[in-house]
FISERO-119364 format. One record per residue (C-alpha): x, y, z; residue number from 1; residue in one letter. Coordinates in steps of 0.001 Angstrom, whole numbers, m for minus. Layout:
residues N
<rec px="X" py="Y" pz="Z" num="NUM" residu="A"/>
...
//
This chain:
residues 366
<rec px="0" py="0" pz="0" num="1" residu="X"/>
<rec px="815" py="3584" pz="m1076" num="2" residu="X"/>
<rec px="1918" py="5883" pz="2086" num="3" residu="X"/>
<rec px="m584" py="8370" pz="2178" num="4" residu="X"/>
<rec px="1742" py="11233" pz="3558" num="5" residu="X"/>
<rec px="2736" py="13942" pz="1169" num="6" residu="X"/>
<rec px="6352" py="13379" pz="148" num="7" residu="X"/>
<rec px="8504" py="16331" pz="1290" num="8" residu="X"/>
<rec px="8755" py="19157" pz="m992" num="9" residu="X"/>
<rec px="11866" py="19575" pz="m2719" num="10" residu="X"/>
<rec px="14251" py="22822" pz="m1548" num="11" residu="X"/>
<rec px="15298" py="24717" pz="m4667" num="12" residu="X"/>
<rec px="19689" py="25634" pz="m3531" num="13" residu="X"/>
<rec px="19758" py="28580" pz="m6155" num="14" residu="X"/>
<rec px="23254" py="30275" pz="m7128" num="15" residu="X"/>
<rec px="22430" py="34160" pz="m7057" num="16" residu="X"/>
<rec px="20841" py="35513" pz="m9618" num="17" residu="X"/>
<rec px="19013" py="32720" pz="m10608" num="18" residu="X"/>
<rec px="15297" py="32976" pz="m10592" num="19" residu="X"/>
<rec px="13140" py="30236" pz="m9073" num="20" residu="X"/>
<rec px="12187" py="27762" pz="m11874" num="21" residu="X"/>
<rec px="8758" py="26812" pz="m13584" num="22" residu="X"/>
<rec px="7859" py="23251" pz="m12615" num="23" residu="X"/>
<rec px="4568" py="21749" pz="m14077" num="24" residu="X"/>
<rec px="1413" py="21450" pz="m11306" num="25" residu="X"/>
<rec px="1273" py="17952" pz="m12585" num="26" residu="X"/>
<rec px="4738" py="17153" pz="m11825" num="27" residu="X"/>
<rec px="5361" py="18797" pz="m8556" num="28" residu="X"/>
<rec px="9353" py="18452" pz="m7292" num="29" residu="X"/>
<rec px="9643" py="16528" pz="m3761" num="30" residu="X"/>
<rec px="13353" py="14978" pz="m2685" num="31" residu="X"/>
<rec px="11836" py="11595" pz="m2799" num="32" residu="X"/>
<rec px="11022" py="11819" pz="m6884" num="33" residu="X"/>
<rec px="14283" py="13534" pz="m7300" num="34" residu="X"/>
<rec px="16049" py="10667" pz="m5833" num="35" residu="X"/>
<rec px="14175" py="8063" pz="m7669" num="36" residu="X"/>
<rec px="14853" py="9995" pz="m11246" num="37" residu="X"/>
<rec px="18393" py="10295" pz="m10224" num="38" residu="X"/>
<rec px="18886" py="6109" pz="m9682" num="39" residu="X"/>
<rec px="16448" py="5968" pz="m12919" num="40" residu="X"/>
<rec px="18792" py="8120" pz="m14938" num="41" residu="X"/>
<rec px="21674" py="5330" pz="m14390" num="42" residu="X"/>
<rec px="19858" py="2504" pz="m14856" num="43" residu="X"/>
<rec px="20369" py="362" pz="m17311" num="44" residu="X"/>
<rec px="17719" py="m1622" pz="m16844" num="45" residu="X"/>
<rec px="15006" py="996" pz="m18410" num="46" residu="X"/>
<rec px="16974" py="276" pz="m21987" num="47" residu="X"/>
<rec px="15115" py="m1903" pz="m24057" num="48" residu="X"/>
<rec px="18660" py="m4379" pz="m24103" num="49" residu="X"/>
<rec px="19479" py="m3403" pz="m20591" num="50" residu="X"/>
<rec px="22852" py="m2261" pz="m21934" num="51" residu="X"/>
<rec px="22291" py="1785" pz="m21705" num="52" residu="X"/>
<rec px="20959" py="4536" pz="m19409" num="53" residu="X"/>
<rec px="20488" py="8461" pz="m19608" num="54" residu="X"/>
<rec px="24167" py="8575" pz="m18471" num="55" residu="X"/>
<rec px="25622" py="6971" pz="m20539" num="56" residu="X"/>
<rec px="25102" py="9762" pz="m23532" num="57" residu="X"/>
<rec px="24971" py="12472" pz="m20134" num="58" residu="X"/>
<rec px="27705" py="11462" pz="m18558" num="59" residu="X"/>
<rec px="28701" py="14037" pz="m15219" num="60" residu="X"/>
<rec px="32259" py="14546" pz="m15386" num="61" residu="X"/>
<rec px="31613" py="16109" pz="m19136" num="62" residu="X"/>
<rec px="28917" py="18506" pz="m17860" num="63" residu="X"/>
<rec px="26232" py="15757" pz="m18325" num="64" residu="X"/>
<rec px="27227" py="15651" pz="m21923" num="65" residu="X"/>
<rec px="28968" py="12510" pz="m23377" num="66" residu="X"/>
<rec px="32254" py="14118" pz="m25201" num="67" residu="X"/>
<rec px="31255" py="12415" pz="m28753" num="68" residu="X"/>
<rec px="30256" py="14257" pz="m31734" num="69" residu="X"/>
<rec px="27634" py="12414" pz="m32245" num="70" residu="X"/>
<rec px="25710" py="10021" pz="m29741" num="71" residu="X"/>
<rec px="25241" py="6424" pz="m29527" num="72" residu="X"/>
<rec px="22082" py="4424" pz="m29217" num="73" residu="X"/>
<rec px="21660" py="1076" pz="m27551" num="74" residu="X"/>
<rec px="21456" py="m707" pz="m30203" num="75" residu="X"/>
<rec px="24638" py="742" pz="m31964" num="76" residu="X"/>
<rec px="22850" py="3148" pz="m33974" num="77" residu="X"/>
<rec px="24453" py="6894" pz="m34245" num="78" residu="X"/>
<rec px="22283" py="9783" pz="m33505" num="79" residu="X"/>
<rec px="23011" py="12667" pz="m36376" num="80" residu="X"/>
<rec px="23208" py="15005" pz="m33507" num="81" residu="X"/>
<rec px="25233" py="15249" pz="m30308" num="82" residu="X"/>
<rec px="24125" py="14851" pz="m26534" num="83" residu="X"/>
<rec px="23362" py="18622" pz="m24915" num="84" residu="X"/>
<rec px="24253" py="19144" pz="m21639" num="85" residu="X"/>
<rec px="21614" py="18856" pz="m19158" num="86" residu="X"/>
<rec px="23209" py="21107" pz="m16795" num="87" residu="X"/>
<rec px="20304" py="24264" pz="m15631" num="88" residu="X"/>
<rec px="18054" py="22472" pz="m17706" num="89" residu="X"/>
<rec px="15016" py="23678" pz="m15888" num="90" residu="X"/>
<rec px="15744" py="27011" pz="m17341" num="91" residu="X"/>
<rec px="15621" py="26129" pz="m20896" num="92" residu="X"/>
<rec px="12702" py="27086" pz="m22797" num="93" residu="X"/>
<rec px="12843" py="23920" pz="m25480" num="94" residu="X"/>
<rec px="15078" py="21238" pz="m25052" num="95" residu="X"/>
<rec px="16285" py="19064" pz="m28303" num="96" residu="X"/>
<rec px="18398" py="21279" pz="m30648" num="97" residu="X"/>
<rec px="15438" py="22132" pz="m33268" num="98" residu="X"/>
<rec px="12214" py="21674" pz="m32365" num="99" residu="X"/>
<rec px="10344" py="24493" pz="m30732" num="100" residu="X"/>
<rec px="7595" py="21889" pz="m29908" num="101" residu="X"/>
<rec px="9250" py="20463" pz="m27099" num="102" residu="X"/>
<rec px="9485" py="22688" pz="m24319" num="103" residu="X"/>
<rec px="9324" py="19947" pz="m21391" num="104" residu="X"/>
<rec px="11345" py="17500" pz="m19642" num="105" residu="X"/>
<rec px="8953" py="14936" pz="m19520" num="106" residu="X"/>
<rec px="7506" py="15179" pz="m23189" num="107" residu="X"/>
<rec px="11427" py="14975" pz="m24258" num="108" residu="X"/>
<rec px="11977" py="12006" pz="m22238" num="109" residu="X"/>
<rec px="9878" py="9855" pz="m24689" num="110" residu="X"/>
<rec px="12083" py="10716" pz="m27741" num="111" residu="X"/>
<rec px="14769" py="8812" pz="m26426" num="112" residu="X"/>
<rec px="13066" py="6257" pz="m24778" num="113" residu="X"/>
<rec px="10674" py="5634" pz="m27347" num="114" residu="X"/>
<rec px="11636" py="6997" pz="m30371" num="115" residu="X"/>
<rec px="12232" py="4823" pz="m33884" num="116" residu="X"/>
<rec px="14501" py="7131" pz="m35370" num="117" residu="X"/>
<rec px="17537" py="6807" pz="m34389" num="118" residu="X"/>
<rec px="16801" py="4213" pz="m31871" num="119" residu="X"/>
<rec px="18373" py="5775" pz="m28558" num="120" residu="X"/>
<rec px="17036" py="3406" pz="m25394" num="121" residu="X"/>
<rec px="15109" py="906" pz="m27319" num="122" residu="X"/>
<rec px="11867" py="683" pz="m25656" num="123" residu="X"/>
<rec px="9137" py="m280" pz="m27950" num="124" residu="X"/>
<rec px="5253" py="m1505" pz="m28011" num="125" residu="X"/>
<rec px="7483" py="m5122" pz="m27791" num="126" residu="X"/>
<rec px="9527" py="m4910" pz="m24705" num="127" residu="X"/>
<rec px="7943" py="m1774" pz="m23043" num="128" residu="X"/>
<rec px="6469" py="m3702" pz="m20116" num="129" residu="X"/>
<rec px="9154" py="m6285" pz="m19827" num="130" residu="X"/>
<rec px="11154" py="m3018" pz="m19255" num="131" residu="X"/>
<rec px="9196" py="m1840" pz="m16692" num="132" residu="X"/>
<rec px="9108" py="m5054" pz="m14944" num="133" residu="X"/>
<rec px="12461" py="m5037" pz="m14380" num="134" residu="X"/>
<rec px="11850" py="m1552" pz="m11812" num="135" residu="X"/>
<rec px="8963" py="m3220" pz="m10553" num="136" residu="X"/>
<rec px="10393" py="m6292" pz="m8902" num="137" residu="X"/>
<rec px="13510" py="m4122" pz="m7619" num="138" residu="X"/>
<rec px="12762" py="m3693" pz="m3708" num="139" residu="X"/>
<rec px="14585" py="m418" pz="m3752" num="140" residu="X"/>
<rec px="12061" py="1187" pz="m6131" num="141" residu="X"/>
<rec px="8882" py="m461" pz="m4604" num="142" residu="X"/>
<rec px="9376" py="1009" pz="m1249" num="143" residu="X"/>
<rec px="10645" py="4397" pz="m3310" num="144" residu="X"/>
<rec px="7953" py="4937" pz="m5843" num="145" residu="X"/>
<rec px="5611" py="4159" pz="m2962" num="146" residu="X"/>
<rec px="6734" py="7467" pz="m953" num="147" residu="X"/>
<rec px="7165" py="8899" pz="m3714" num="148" residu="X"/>
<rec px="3844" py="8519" pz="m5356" num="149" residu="X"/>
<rec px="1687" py="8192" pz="m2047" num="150" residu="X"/>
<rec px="m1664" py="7447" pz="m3062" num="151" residu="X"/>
<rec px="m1570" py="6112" pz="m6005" num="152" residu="X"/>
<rec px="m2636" py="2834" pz="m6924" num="153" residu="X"/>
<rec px="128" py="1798" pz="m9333" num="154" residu="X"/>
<rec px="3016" py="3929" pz="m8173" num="155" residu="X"/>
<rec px="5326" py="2273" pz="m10752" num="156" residu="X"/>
<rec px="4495" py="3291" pz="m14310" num="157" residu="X"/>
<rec px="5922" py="4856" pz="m17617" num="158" residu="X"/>
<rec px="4244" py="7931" pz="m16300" num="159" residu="X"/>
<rec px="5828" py="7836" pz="m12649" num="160" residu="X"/>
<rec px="9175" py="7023" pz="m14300" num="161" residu="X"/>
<rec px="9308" py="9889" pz="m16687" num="162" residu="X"/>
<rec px="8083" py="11951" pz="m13990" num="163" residu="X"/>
<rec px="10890" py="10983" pz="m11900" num="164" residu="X"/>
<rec px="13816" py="11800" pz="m14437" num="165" residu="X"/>
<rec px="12275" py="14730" pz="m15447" num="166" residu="X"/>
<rec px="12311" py="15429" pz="m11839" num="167" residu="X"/>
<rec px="15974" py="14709" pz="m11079" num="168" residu="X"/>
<rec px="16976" py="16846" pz="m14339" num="169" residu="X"/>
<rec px="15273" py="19849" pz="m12732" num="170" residu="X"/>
<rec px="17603" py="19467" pz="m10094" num="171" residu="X"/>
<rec px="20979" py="19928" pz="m11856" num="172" residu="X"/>
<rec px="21047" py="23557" pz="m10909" num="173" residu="X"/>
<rec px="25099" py="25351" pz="m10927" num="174" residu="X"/>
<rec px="27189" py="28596" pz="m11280" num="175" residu="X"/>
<rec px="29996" py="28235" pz="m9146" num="176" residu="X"/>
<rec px="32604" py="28886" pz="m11974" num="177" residu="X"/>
<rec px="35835" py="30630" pz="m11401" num="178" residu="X"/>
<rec px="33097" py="33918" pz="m13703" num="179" residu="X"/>
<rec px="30368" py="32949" pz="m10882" num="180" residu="X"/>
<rec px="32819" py="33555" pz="m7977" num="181" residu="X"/>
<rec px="34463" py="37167" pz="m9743" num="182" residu="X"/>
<rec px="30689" py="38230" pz="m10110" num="183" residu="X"/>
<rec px="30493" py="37267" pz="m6118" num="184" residu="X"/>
<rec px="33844" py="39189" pz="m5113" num="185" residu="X"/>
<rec px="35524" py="35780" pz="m4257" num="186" residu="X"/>
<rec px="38231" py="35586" pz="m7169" num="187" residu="X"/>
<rec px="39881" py="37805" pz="m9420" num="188" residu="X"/>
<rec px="39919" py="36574" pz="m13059" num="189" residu="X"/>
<rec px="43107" py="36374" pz="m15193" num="190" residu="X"/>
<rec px="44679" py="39541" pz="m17130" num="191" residu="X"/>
<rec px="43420" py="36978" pz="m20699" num="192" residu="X"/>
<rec px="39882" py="36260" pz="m18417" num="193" residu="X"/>
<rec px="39037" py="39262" pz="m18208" num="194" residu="X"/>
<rec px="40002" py="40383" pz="m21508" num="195" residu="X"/>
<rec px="37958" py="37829" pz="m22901" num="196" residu="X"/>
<rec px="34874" py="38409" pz="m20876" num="197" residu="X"/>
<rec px="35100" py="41772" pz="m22077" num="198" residu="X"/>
<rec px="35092" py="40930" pz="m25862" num="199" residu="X"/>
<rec px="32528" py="38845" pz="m24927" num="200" residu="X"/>
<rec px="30051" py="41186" pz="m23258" num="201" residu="X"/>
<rec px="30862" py="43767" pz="m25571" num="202" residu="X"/>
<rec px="29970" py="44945" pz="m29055" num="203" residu="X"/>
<rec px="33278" py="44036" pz="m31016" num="204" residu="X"/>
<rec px="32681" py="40364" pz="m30752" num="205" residu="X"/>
<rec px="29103" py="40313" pz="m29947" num="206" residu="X"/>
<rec px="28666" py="36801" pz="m28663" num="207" residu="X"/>
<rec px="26462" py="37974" pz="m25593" num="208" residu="X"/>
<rec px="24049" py="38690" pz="m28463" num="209" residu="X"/>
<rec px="22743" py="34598" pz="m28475" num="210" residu="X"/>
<rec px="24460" py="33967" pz="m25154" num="211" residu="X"/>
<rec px="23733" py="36768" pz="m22780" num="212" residu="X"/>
<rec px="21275" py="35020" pz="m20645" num="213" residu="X"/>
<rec px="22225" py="34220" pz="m17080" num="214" residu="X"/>
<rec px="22824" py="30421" pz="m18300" num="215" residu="X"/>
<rec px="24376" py="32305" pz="m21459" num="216" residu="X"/>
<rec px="22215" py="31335" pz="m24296" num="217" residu="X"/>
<rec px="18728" py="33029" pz="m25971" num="218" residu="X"/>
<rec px="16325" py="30863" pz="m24588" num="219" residu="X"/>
<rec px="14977" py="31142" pz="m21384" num="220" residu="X"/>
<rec px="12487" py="30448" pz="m18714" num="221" residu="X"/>
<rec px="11502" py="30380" pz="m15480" num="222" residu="X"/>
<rec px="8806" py="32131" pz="m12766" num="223" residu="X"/>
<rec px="7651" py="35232" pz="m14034" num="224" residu="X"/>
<rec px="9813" py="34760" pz="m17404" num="225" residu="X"/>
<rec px="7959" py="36563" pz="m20268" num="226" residu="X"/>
<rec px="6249" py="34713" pz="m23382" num="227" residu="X"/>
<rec px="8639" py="35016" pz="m26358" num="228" residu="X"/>
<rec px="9355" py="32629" pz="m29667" num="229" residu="X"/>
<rec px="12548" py="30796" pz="m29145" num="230" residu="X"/>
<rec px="14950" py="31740" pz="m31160" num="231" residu="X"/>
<rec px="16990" py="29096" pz="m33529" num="232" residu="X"/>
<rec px="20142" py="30284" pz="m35513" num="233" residu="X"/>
<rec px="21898" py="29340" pz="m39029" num="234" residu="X"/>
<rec px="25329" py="30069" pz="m37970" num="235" residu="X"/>
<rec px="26873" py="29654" pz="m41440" num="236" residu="X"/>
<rec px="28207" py="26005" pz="m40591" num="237" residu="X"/>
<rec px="27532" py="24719" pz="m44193" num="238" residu="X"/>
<rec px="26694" py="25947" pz="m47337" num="239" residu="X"/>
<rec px="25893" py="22441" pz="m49393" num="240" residu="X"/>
<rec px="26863" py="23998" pz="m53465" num="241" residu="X"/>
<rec px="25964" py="27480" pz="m52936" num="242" residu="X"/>
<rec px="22266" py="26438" pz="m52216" num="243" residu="X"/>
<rec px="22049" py="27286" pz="m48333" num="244" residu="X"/>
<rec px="21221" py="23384" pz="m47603" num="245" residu="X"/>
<rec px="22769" py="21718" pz="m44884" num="246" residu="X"/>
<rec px="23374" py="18091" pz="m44436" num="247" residu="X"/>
<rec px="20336" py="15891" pz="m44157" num="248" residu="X"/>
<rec px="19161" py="14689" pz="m41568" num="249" residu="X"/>
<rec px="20391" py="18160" pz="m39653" num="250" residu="X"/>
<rec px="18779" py="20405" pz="m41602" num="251" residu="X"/>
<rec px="17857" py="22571" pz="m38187" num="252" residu="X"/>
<rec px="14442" py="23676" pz="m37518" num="253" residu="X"/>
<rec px="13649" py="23321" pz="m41488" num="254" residu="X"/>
<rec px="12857" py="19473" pz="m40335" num="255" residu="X"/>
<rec px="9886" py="20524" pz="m38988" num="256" residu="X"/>
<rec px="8439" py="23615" pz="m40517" num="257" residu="X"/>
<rec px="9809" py="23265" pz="m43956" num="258" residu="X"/>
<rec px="10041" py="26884" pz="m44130" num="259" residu="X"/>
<rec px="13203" py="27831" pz="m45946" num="260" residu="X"/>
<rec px="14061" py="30231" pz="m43736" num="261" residu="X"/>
<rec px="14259" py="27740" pz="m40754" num="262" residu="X"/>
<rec px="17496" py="25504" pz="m42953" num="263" residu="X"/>
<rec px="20379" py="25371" pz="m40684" num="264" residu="X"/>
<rec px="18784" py="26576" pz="m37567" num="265" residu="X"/>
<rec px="19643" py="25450" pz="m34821" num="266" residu="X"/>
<rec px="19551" py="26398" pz="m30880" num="267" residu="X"/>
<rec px="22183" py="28571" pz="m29371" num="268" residu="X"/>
<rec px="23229" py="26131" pz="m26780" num="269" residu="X"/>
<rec px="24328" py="27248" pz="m23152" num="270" residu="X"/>
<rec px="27678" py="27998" pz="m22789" num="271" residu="X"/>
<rec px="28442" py="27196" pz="m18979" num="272" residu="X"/>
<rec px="30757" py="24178" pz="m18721" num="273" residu="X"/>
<rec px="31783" py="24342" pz="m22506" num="274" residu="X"/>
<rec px="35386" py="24032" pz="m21528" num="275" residu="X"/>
<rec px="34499" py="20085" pz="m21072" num="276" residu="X"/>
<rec px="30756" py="19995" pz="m23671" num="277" residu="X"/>
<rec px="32930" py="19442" pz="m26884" num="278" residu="X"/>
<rec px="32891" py="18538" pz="m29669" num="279" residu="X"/>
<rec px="30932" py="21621" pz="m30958" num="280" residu="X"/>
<rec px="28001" py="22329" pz="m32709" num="281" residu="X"/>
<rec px="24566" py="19745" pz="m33089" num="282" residu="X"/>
<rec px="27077" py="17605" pz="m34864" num="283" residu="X"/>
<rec px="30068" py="17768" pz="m33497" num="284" residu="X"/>
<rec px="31825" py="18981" pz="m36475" num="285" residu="X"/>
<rec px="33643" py="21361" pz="m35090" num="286" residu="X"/>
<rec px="36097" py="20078" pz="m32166" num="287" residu="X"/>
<rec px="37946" py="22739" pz="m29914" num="288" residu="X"/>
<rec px="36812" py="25598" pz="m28531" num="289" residu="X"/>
<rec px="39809" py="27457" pz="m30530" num="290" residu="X"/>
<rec px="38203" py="26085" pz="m33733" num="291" residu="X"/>
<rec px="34465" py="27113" pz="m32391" num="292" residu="X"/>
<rec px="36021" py="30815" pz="m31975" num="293" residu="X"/>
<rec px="37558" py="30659" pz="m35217" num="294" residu="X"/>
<rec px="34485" py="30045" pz="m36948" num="295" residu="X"/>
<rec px="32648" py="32463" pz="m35363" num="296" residu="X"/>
<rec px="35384" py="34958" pz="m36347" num="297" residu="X"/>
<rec px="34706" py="33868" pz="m39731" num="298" residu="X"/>
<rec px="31802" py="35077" pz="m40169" num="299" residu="X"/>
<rec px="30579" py="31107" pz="m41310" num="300" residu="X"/>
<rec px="33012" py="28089" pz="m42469" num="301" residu="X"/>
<rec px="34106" py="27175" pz="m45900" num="302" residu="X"/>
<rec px="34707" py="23591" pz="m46644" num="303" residu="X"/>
<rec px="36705" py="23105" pz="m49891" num="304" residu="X"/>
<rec px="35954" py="19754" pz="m51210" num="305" residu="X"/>
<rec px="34037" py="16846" pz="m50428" num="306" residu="X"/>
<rec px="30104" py="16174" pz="m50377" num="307" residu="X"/>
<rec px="29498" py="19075" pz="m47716" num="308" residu="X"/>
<rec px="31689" py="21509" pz="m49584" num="309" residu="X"/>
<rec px="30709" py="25271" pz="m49929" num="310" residu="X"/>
<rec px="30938" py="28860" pz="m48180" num="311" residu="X"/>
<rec px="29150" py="29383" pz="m45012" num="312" residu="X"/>
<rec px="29968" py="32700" pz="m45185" num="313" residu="X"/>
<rec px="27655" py="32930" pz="m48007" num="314" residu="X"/>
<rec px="24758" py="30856" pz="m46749" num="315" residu="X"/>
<rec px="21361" py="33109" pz="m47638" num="316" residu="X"/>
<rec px="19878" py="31360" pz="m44535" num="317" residu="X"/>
<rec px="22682" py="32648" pz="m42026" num="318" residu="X"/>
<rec px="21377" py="34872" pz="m39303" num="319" residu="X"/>
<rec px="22437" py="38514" pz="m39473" num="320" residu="X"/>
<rec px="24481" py="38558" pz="m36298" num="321" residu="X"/>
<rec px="27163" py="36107" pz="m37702" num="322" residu="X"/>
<rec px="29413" py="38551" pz="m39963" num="323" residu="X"/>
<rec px="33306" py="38539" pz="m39572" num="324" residu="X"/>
<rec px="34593" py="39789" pz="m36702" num="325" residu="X"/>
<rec px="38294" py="40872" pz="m36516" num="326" residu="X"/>
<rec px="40177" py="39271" pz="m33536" num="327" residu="X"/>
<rec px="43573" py="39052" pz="m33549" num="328" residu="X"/>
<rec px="45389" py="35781" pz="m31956" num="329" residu="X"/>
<rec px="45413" py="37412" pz="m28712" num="330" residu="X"/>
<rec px="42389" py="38327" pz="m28766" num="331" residu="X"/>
<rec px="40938" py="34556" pz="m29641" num="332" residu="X"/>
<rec px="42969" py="33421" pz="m27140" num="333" residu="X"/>
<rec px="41420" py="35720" pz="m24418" num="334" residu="X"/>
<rec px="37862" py="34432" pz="m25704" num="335" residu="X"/>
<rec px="39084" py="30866" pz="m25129" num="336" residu="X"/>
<rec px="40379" py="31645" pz="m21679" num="337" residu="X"/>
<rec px="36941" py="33449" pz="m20519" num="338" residu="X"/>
<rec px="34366" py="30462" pz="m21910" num="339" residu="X"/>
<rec px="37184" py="27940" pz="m20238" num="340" residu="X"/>
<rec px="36500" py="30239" pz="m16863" num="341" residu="X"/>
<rec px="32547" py="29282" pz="m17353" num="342" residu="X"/>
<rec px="33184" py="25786" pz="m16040" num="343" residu="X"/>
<rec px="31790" py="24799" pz="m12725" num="344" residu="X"/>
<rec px="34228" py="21677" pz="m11856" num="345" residu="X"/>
<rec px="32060" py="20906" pz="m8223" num="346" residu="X"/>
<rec px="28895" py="20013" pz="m10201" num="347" residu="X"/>
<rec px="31489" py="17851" pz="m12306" num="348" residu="X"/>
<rec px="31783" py="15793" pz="m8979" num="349" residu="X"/>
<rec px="28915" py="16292" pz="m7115" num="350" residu="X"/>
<rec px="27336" py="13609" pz="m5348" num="351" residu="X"/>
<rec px="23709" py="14300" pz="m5129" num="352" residu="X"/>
<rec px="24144" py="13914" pz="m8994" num="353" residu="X"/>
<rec px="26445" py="10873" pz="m9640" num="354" residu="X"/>
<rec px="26036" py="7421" pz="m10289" num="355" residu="X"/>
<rec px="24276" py="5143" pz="m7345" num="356" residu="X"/>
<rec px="25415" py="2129" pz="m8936" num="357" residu="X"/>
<rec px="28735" py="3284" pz="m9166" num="358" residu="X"/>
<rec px="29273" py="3763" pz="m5597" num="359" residu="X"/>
<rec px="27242" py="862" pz="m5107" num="360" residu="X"/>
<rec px="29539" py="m1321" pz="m7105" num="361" residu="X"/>
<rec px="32827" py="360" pz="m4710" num="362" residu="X"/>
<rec px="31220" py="m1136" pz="m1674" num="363" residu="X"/>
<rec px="30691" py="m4447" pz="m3544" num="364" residu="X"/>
<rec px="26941" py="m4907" pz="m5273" num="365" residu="X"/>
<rec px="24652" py="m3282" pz="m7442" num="366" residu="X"/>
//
């Protein structure tokens, strides 16, 4: 039997100058669904193969990214796009790289447990509830889900599950980078720091024009956040002949809408821990954070030969606020050393957000 007492509500730890998050009525956050999502998110039991879990492709010391271009299904399939960080999640206002239909953790959780194409956990109509009979005879999730869902007469379902992750996502709240602690008084940044933050908030290089949120990207929300379109960017990554195309399938928002104006765009990622997120870009195609600045520099990329060649520069798609920019050496350097100053290496190592099974497997069982 369900425990009828209310689960404890969950306490939101916010860094200043974060604003309290929206969290769905139907999905309340309590410590006890946080800390059944987080065992959930390492299991790799909820694969269809039991060979794969969420952390696997979100994996914590990389920023809850998973350091590939590209990510890996269960099944051995390759995703055309790579693993985003999930790091301040809760404050993102849609959450797959180009589609402004999904704006919440718990409808995104289906595409990769569900989804056909590419195939990234592998539950189908087949094995779905041979999947979720594998959580229902564990003991630890019985008496979990119980407290966690009091009341309700099947407390372990797809529903309660998704619930859960989505739950334990919300949670992976951080800013205590080496910028975080400057802002609070506690550090002084580096002569090339704070050089580069400078560049970076101002109008020569202009890259607080997509990333000058408080999780530095264009699309956010939280209590009290106004209503606006989410914005999606051709950055001048490919230029397929002269046409504008990009690569199928990552074709940005254009997958969707079909709208011409929507090829190549894509969503302007947060930048806080991209010292460790790379590769770069949805398909990892470009791999330091040097070559990421250089591009942007660029005004676009040019790829001479092969079946992606053309100007980027040129692309008729590419949003207005990617033009050339003239930064000397030093001055890309600098850039480099300010987005390396955005990384927050506790939540790298944080325990309420780490593998169970890992520390499990230290003392000797799973």
């Amino acid at each position: 039997m369900a425990s009828a007492s209310a689960p404890r509500e969950y306490k939101w730890e916010l860094p200043k100058g974060f604003p309290k998050p929206n969290v769905p009525s139907n999905n309340p956050m309590s410590d006890a669904k946080v800390a059944v999502g987080r065992r959930l998110f390492y299991d790799v039991r909820l694969s269809g193969n039991g060979t794969q879990s969420c952390g696997s492709c979100h994996r914590q010391e990389l920023a809850f990214t998973d350091g590939k271009g590209q990510a890996l299904g269960s099944t051995g399939q390759v995703h055309p796009r790579g693993a985003q960080s999930l790091i301040n999640v809760v404050y993102n206002s849609t959450l797959t790289w180009a589609n402004p239909a999904l704006v919440s953790l718990e409808r995104q959780m289906e595409v990769p447990l569900f989804g056909t194409t590419p195939v990234e956990m592998g539950v189908t109509d087949a094995n779905r509830d041979a999947v979720l009979r594998r959580i229902l005879k564990d003991p630890w999730y019985k008496a979990r889900f119980a407290k966690a869902y009091p009341g309700s007469k099947k407390p372990i379902s797809w529903t309660t599950v998704i619930r859960s992750i989505a739950s334990f996502q919300r949670s992976l709240v951080s800013a205590d980078s080496r910028y975080d602690r400057y802002l609070q008084g506690k550090v002084k940044l580096t002569p090339a720091e704070k050089r580069g933050m400078e560049l970076f908030m101002g109008e020569r290089a202009e890259c607080h024009h997509c990333h000058g949120s408080f999780i530095f990207n264009d699309q956010v929300t939280y209590k009290g956040s106004p209503a606006e379109k989410p914005l999606f960017h051709n950055t001048g990554l490919y230029n397929l002949g002269g046409t504008g195309a990009f690569p199928e399938p990552n074709r940005g928002a254009f997958e969707l809408t079909s709208d011409p104006k929507d090829m190549g765009a894509f969503k302007a990622p947060s930048l806080r821990n991209v010292g460790v997120t790379g590769p770069y870009m949805h398909d990892g195609s470009v791999p330091t954070l040097e070559a990421a600045v250089d591009h942007y520099a660029g005004g676009g990329r040019v790829i001479t030969d092969g079946p992606n060649a053309g100007d980027g520069r040129a692309n008729p798609y590419k949003d207005p606020l990617i033009s050339e920019i003239k930064l000397a050496p030093g001055d890309k350097a600098d850039l480099v050393a300010f987005l390396k100053a955005l990384t927050d290496k506790r939540v790298l190592t944080d325990k309420r957000f780490s593998d169970p099974f890992a520390r499990s497997a230290s003392r000797g069982a799973r």
